[in-house]
N, CA, C and O atoms as a Tripos MOL2 file, in Angstrom:
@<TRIPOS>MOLECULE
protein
  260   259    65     0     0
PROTEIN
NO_CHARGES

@<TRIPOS>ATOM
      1 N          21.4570    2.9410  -10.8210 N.3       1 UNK1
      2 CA         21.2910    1.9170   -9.8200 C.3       1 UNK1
      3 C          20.1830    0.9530  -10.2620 C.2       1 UNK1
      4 O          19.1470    1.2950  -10.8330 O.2       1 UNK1
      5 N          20.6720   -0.7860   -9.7890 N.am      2 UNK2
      6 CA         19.2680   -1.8360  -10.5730 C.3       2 UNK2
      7 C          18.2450   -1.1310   -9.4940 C.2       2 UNK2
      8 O          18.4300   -0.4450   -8.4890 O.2       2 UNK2
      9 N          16.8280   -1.7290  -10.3230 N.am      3 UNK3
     10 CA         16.1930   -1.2890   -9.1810 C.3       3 UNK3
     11 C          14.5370   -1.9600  -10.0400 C.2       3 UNK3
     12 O          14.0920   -1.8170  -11.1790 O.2       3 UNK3
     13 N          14.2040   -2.4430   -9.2350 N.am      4 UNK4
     14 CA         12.4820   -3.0370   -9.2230 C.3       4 UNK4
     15 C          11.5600   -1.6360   -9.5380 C.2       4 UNK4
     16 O          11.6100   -0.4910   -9.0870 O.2       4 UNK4
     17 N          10.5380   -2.4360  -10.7260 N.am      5 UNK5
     18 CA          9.6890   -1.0550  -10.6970 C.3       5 UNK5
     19 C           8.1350   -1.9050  -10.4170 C.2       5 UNK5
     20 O           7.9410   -3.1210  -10.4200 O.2       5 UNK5
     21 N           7.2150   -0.8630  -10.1990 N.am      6 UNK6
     22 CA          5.9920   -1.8750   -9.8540 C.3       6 UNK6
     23 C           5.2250   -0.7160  -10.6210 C.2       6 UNK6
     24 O           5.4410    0.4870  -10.4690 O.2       6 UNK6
     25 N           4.1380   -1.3840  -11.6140 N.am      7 UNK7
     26 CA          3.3080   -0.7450  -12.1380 C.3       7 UNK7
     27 C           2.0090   -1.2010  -12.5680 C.2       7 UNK7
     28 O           1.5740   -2.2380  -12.0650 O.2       7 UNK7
     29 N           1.5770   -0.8060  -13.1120 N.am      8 UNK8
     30 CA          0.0440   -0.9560  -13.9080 C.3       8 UNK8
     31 C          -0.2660   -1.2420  -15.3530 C.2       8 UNK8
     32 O          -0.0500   -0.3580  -16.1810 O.2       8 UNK8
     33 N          -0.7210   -2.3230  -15.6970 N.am      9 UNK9
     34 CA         -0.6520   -2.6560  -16.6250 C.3       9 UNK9
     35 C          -1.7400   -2.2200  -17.3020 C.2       9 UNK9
     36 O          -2.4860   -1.5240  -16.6130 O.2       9 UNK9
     37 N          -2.2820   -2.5020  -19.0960 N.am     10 UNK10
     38 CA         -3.2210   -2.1660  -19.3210 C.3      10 UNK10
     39 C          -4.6340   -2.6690  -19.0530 C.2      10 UNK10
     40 O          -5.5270   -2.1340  -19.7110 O.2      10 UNK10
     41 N          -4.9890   -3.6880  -18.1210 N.am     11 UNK11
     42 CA         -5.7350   -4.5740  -17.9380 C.3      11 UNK11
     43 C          -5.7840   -4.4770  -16.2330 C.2      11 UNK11
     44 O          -6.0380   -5.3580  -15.4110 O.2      11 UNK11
     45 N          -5.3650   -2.7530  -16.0080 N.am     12 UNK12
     46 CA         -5.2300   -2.5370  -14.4040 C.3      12 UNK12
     47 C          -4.3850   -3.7790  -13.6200 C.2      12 UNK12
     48 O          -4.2670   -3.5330  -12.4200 O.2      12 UNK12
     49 N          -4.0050   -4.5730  -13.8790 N.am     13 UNK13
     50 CA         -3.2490   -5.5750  -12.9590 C.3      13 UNK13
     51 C          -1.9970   -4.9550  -12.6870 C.2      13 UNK13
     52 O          -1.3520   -4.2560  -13.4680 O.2      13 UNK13
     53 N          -1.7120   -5.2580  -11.5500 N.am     14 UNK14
     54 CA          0.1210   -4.8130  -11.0960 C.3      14 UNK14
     55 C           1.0150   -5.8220  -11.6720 C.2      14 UNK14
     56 O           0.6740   -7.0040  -11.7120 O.2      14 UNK14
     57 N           2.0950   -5.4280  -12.1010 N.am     15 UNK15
     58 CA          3.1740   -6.0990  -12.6700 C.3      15 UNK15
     59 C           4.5850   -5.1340  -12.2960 C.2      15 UNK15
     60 O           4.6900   -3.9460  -11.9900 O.2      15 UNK15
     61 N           5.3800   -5.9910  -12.4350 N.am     16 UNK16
     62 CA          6.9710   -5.5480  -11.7390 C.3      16 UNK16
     63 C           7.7930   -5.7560  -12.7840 C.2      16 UNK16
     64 O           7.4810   -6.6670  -13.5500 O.2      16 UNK16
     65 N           9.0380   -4.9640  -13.0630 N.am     17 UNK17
     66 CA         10.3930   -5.1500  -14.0020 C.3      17 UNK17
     67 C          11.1100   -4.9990  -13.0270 C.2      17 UNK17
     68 O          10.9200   -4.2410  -12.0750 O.2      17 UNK17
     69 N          12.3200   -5.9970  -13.2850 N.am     18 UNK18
     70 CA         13.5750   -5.5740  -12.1410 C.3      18 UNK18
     71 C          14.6650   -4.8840  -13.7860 C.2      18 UNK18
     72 O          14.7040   -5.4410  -14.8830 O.2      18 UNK18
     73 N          15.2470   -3.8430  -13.4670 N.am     19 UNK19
     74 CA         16.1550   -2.9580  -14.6140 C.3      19 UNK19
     75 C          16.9640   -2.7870  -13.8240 C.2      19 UNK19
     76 O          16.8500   -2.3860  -12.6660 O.2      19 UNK19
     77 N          18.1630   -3.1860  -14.6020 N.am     20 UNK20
     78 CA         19.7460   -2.5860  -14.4200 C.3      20 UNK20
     79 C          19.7210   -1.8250  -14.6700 C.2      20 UNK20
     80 O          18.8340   -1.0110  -14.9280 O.2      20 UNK20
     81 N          21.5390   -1.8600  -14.6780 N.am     21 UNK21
     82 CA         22.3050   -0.5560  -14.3720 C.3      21 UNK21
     83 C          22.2480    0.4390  -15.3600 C.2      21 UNK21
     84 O          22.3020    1.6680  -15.3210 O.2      21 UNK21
     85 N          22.1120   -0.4810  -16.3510 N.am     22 UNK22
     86 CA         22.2930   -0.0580  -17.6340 C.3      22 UNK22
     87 C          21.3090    0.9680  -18.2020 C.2      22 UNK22
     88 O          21.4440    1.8610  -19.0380 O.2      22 UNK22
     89 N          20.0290    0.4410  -17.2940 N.am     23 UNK23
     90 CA         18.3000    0.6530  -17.7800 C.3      23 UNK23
     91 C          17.2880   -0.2530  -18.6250 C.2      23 UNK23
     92 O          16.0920   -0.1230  -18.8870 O.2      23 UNK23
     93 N          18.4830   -1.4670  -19.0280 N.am     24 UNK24
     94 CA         17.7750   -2.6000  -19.5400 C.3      24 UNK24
     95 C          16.8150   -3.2590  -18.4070 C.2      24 UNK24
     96 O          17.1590   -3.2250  -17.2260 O.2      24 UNK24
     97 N          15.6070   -3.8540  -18.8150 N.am     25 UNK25
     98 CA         14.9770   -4.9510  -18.5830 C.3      25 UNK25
     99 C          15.5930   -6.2670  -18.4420 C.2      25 UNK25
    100 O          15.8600   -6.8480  -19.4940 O.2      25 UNK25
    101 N          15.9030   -6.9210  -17.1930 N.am     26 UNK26
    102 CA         16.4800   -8.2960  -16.9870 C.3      26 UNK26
    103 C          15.6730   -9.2460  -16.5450 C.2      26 UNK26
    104 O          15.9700  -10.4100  -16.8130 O.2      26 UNK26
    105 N          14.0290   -8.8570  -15.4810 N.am     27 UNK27
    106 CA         13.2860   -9.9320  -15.3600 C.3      27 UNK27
    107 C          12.7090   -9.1010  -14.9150 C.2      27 UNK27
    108 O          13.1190   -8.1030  -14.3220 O.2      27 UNK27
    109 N          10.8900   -9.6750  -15.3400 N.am     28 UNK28
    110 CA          9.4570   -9.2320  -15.2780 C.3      28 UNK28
    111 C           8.4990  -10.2640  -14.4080 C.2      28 UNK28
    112 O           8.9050  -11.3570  -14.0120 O.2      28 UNK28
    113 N           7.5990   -9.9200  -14.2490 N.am     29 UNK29
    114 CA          6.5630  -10.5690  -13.2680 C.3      29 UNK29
    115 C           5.6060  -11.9050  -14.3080 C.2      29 UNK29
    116 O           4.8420  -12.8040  -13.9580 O.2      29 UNK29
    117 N           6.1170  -11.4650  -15.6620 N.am     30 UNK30
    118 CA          5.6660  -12.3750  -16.7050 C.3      30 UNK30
    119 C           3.8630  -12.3720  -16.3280 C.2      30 UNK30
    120 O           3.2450  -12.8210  -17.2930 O.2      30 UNK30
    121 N           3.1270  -12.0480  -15.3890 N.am     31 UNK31
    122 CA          2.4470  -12.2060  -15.1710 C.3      31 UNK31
    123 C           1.5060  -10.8270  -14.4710 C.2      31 UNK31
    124 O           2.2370   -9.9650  -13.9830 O.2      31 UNK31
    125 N          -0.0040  -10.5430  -14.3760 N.am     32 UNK32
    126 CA         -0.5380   -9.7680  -13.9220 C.3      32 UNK32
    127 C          -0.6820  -10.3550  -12.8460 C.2      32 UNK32
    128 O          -0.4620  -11.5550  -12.6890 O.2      32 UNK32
    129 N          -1.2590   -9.1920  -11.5530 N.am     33 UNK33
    130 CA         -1.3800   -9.4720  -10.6670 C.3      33 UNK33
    131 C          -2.6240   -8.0910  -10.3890 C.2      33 UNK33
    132 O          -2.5810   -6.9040  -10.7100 O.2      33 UNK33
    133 N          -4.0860   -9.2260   -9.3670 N.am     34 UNK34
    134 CA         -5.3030   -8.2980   -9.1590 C.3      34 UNK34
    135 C          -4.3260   -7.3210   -7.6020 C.2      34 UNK34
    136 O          -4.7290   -6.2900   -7.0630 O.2      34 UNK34
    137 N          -3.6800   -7.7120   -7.4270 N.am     35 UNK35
    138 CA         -3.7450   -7.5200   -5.4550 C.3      35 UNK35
    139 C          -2.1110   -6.9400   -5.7160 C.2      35 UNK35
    140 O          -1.1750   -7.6000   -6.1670 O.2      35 UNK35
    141 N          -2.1020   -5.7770   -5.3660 N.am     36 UNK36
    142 CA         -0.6500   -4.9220   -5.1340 C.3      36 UNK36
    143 C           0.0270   -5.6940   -4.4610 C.2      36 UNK36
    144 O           0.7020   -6.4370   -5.1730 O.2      36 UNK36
    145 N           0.1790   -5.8900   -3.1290 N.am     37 UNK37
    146 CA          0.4810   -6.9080   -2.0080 C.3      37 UNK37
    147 C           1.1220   -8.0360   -3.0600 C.2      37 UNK37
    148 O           2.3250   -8.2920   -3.0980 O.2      37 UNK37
    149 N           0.1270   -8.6600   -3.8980 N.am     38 UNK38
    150 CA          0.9350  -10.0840   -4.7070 C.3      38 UNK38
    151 C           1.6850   -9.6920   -5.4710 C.2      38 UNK38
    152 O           2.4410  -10.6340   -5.7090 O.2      38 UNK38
    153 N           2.0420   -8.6260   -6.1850 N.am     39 UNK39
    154 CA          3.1720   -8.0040   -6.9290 C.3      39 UNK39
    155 C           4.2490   -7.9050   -6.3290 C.2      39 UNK39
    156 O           5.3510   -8.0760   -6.8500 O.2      39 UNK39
    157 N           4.0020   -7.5690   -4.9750 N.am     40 UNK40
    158 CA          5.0600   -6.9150   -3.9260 C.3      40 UNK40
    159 C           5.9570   -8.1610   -3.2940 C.2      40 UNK40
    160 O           7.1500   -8.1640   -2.9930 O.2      40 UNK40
    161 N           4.7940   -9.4020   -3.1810 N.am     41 UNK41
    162 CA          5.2480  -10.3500   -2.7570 C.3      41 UNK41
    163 C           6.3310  -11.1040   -4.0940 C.2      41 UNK41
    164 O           7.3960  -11.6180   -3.7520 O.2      41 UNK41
    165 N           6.0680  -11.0920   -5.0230 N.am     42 UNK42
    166 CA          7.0240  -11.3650   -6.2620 C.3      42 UNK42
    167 C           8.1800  -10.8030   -6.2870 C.2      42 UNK42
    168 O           9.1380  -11.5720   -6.3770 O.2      42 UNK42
    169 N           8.3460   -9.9190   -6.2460 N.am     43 UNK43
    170 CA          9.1840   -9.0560   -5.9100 C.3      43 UNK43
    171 C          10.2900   -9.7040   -5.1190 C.2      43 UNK43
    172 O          11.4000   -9.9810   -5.5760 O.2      43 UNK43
    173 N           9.7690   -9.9760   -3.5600 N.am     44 UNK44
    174 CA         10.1290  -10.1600   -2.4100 C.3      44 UNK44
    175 C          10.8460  -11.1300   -2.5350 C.2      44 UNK44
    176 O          11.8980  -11.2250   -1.9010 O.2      44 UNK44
    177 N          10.3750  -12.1670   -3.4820 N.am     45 UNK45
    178 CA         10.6020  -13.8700   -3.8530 C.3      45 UNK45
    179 C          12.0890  -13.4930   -4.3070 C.2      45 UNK45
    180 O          13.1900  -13.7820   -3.8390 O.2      45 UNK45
    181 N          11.6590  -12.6910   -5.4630 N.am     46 UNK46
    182 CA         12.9760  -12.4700   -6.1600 C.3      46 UNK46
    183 C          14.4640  -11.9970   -5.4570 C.2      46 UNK46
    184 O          15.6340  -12.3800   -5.4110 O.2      46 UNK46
    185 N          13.5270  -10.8110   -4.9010 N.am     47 UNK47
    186 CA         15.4030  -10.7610   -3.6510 C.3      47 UNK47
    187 C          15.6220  -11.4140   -2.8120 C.2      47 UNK47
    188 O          16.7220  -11.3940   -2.2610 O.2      47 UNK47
    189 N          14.4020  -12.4000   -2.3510 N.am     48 UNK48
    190 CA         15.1700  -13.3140   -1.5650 C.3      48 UNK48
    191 C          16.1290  -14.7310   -1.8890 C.2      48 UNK48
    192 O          17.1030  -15.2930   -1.3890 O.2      48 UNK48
    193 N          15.1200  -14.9350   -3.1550 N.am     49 UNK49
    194 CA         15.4870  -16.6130   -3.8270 C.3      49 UNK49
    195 C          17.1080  -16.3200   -4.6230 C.2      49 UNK49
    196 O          18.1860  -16.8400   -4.3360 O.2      49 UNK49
    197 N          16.9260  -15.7310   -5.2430 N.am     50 UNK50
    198 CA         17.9890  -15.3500   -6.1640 C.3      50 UNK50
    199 C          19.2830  -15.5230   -5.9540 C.2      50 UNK50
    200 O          19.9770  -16.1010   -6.7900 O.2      50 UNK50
    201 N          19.7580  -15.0640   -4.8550 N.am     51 UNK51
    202 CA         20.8720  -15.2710   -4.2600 C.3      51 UNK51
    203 C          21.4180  -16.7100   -4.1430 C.2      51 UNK51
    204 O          22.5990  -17.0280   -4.0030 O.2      51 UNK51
    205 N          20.3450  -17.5220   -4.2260 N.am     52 UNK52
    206 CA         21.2430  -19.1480   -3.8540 C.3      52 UNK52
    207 C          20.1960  -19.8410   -4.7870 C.2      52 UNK52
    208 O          19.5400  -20.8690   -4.6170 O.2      52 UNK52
    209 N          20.2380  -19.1100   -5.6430 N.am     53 UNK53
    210 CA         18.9690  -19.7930   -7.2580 C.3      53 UNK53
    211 C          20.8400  -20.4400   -8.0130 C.2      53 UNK53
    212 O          21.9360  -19.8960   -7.8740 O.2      53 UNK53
    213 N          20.5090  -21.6280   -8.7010 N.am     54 UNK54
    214 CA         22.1170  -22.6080   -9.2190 C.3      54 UNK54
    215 C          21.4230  -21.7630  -10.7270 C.2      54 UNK54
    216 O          20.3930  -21.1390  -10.9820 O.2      54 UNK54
    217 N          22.4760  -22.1160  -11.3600 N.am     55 UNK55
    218 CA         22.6650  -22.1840  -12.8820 C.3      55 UNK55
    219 C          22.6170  -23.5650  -13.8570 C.2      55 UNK55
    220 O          23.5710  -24.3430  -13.8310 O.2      55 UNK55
    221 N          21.6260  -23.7770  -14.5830 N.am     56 UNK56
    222 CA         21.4420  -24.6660  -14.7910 C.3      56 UNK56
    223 C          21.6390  -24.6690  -16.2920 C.2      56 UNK56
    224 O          20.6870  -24.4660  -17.0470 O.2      56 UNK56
    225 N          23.1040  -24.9420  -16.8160 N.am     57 UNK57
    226 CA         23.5910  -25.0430  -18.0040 C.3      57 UNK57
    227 C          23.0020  -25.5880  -19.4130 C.2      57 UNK57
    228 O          23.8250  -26.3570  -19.9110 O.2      57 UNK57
    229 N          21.8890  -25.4440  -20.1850 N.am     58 UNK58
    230 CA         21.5250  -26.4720  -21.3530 C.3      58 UNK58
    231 C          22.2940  -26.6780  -22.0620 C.2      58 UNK58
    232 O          22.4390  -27.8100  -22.5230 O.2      58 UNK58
    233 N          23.2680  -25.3810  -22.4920 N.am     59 UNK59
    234 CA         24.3830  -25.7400  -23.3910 C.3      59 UNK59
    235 C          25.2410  -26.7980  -23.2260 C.2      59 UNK59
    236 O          25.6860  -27.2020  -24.3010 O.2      59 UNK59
    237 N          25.5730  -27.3030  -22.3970 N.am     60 UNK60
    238 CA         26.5950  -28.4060  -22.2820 C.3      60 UNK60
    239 C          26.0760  -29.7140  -23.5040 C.2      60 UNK60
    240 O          24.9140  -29.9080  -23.8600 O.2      60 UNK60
    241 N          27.1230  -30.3680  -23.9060 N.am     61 UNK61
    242 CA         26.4210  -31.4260  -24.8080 C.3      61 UNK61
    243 C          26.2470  -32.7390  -24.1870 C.2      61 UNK61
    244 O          26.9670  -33.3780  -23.4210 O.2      61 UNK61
    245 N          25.3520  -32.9250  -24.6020 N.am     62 UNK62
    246 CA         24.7400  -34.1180  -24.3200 C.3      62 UNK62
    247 C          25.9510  -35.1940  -24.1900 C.2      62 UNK62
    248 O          26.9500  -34.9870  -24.8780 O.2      62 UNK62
    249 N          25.9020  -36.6090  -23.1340 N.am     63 UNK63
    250 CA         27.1690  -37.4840  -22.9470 C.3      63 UNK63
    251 C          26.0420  -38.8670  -23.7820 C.2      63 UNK63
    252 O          26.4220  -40.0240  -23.9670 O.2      63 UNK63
    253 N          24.6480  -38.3100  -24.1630 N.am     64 UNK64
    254 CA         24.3950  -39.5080  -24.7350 C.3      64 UNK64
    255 C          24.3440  -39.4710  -26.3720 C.2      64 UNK64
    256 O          24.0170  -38.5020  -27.0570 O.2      64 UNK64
    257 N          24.7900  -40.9070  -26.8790 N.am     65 UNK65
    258 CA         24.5800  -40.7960  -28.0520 C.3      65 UNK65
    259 C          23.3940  -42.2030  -28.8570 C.2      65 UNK65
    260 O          23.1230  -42.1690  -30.0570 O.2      65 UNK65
@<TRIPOS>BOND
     1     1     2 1
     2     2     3 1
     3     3     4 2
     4     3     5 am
     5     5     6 1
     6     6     7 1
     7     7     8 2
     8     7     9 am
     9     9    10 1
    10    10    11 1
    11    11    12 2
    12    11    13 am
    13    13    14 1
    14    14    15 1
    15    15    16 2
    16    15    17 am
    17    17    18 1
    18    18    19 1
    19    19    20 2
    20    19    21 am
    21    21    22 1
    22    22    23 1
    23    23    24 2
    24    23    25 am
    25    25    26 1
    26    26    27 1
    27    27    28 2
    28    27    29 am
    29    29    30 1
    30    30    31 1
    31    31    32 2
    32    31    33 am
    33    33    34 1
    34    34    35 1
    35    35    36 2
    36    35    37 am
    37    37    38 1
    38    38    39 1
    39    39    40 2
    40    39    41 am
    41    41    42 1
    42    42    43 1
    43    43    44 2
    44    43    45 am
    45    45    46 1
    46    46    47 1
    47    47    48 2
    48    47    49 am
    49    49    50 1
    50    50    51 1
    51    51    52 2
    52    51    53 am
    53    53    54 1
    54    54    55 1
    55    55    56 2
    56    55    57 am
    57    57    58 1
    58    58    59 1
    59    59    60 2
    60    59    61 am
    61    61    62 1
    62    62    63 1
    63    63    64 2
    64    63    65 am
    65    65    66 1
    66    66    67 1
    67    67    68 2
    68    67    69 am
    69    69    70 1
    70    70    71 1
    71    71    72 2
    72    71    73 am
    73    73    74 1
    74    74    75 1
    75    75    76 2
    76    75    77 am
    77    77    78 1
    78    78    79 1
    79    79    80 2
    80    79    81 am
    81    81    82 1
    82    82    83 1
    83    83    84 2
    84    83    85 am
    85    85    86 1
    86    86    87 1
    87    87    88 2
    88    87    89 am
    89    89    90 1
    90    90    91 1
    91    91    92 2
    92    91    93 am
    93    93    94 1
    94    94    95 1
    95    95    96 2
    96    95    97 am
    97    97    98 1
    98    98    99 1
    99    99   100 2
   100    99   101 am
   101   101   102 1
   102   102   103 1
   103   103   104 2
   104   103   105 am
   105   105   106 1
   106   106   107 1
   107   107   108 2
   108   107   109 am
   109   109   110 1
   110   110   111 1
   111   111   112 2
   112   111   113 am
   113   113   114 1
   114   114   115 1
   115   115   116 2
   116   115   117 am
   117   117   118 1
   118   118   119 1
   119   119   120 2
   120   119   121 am
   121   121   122 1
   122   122   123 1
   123   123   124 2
   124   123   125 am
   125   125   126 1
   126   126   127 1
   127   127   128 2
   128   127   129 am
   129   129   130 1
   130   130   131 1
   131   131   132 2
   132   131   133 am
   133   133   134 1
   134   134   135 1
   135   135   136 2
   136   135   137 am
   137   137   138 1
   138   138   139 1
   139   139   140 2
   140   139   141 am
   141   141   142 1
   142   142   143 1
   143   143   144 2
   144   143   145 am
   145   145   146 1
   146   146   147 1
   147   147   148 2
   148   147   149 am
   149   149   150 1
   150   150   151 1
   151   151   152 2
   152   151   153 am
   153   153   154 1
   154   154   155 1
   155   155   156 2
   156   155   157 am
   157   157   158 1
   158   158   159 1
   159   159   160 2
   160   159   161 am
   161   161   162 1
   162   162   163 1
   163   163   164 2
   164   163   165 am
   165   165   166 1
   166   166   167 1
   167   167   168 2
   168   167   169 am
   169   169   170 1
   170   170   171 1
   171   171   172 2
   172   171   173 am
   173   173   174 1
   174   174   175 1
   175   175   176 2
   176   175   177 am
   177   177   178 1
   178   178   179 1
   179   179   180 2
   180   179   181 am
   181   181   182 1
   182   182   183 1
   183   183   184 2
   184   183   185 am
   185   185   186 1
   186   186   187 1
   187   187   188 2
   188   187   189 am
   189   189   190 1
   190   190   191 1
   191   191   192 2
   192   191   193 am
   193   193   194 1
   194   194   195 1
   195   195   196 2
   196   195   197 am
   197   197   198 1
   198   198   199 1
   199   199   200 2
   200   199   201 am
   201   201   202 1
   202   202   203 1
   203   203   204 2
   204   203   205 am
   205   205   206 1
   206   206   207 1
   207   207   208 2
   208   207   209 am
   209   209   210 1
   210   210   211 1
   211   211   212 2
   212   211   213 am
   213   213   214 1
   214   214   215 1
   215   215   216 2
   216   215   217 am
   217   217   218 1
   218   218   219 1
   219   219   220 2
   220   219   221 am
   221   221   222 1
   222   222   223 1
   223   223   224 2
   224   223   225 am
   225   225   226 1
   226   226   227 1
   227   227   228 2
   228   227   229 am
   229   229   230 1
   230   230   231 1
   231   231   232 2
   232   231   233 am
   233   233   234 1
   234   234   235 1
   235   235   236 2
   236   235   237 am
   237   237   238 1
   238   238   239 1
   239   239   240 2
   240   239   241 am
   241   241   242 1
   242   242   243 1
   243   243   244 2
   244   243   245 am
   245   245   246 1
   246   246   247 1
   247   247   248 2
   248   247   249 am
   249   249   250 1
   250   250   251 1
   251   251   252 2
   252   251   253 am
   253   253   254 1
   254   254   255 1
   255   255   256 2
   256   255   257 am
   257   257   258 1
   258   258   259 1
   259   259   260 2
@<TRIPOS>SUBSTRUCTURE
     1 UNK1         2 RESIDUE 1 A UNK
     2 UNK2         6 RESIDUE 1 A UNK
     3 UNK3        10 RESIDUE 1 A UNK
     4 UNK4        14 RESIDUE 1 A UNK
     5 UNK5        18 RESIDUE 1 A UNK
     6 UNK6        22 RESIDUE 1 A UNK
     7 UNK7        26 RESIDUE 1 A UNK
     8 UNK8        30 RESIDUE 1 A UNK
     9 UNK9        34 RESIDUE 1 A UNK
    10 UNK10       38 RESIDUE 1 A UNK
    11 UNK11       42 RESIDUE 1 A UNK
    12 UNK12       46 RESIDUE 1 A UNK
    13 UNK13       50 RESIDUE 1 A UNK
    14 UNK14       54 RESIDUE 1 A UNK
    15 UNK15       58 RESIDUE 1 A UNK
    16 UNK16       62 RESIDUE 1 A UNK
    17 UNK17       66 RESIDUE 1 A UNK
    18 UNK18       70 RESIDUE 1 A UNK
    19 UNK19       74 RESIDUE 1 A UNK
    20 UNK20       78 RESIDUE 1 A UNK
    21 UNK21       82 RESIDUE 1 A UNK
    22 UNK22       86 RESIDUE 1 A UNK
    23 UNK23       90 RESIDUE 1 A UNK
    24 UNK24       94 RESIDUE 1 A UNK
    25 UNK25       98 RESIDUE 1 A UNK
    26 UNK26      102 RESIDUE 1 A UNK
    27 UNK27      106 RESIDUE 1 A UNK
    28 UNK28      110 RESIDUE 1 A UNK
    29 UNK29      114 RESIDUE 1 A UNK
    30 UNK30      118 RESIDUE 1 A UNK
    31 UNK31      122 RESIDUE 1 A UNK
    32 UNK32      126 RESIDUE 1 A UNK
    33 UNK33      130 RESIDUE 1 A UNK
    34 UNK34      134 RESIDUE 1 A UNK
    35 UNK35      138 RESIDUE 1 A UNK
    36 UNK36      142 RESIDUE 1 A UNK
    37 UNK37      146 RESIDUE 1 A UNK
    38 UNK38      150 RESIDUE 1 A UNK
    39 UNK39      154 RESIDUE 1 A UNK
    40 UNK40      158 RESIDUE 1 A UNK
    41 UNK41      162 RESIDUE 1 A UNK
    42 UNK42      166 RESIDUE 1 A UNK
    43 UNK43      170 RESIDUE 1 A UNK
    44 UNK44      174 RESIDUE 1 A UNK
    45 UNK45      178 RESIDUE 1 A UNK
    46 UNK46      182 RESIDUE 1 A UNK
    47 UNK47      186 RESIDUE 1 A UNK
    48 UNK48      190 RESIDUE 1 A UNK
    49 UNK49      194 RESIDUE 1 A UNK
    50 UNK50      198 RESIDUE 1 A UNK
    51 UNK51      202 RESIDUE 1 A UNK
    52 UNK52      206 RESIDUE 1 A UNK
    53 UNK53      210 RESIDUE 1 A UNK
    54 UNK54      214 RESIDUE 1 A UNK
    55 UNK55      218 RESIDUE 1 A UNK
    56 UNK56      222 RESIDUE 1 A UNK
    57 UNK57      226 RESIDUE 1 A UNK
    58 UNK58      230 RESIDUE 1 A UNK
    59 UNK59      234 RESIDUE 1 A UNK
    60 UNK60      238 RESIDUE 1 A UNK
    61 UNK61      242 RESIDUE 1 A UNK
    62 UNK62      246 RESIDUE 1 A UNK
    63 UNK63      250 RESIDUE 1 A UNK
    64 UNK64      254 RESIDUE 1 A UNK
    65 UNK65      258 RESIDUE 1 A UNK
């Protein structure tokens, strides 16, 4: 099952991985955090935003020349 992990980094800051199904790593907190609570709140962002986050294609080619 995916599932958010919240941990401790080496620099004591909290940081989060969200891991699939698989057990791969798909997205991290990229960032430390002093305050558990602000980890938690990242987190929070993520299951909430995500759902209606667009896809924003780079691959397409360019129409200018």
């Amino acid at each position: 099952m995916a599932r958010f992990v919240l941990y401790k980094d080496t620099a004591s800051q909290y940081r989060w991985r969200f891991i699939a199904n698989n057990g791969r790593i798909v997205a991290d907190s990229a960032e430390g955090y002093y305050n558990k609570a602000d980890a938690q709140n990242g987190i929070n962002i993520v299951k909430t935003e995500a759902p209606y986050a667009t896809v924003e294609d780079q691959t397409l080619a360019s129409t200018y020349r």
